[in-house]
Steps between C-alpha positions, in 0.01 A plus 500: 500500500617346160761659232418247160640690310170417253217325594451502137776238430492117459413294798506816733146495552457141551792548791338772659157297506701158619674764815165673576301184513798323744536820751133643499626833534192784582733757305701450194663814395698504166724741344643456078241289374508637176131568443379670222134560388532241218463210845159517633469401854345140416849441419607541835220372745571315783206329616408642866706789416397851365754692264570915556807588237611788346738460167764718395387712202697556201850286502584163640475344807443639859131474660375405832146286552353352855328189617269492737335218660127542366394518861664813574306792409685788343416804273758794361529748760636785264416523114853502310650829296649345237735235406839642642536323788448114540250506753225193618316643819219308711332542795496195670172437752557264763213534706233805527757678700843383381623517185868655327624642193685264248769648285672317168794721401702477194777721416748394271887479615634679173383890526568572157166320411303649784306835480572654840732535725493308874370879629197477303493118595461597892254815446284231273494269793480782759187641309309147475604468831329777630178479300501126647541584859219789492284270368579222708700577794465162655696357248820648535729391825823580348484937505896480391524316209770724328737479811436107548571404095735780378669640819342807547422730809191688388207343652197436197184665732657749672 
């Protein structure tokens, strides 16, 4: 997981490419990097690489995009409601029977500039959550997400 703070910028790019061709990593998850719809993905490949981003819509900065090894099959497991939250979601297939759910989050340290409040934040994640593990129960191993990241008790399935 990356922080940029703009992709968009001189030489970021290039530094990313120079890191991701020296580590190999299957993954590359990055949050800022300044998107907008003016950059068309050629600007951004990354030969043996595919590119899933979403851009912040309507003021500066923000955005979230993934990398994935072209190998790795993936698809969208839940169509997106609109642009409020700074979402990238994949579903990740390993194998005929193993595969996981891939999240890129964005949310933006000064809450002044964001729509909605951390409460709507977890019931957004708690919904896609739940639409994800009906679909594909396999995928999900971690049931407790909310008590393991943010402290709580309540248990997500039950």
């Amino acid at each position: 997981v990356l922080n940029p703070t703009s992709l968009a910028k001189n030489n970021a790019f290039q530094l990313l490419v120079a890191d991701i061709t020296q580590f190999k990593p299957s993954v590359v998850v990055i949050c800022e990097t300044w998107f907008k719809k003016q950059h068309p993905d050629s600007m951004f490949e990354i030969q043996g690489y595919s590119l899933f981003r979403h851009d912040r819509v309507g003021r500066k900065g923000g955005g979230v995009c993934i990398y994935l090894e072209t190998c790795l099959s993936s698809e969208q497991p839940v169509p997106l409601k609109d642009d409020t939250f700074e979402f990238v979601w994949r579903r990740v297939k390993l194998s005929d029977k193993q595969s996981f759910i891939l999240c890129g989050l964005y949310h933006p340290p000064n809450s002044s500039v964001t729509k909605y409040t951390a409460a709507d934040l977890i019931a957004e994640l708690d919904s896609v959550i739940n639409i994800c593990h009906s679909l594909y129960p396999s995928d999900f191993f971690c049931t407790n997400w909310r008590r393991k990241l943010f402290g709580c008790n309540q248990s997500l399935f039950g």
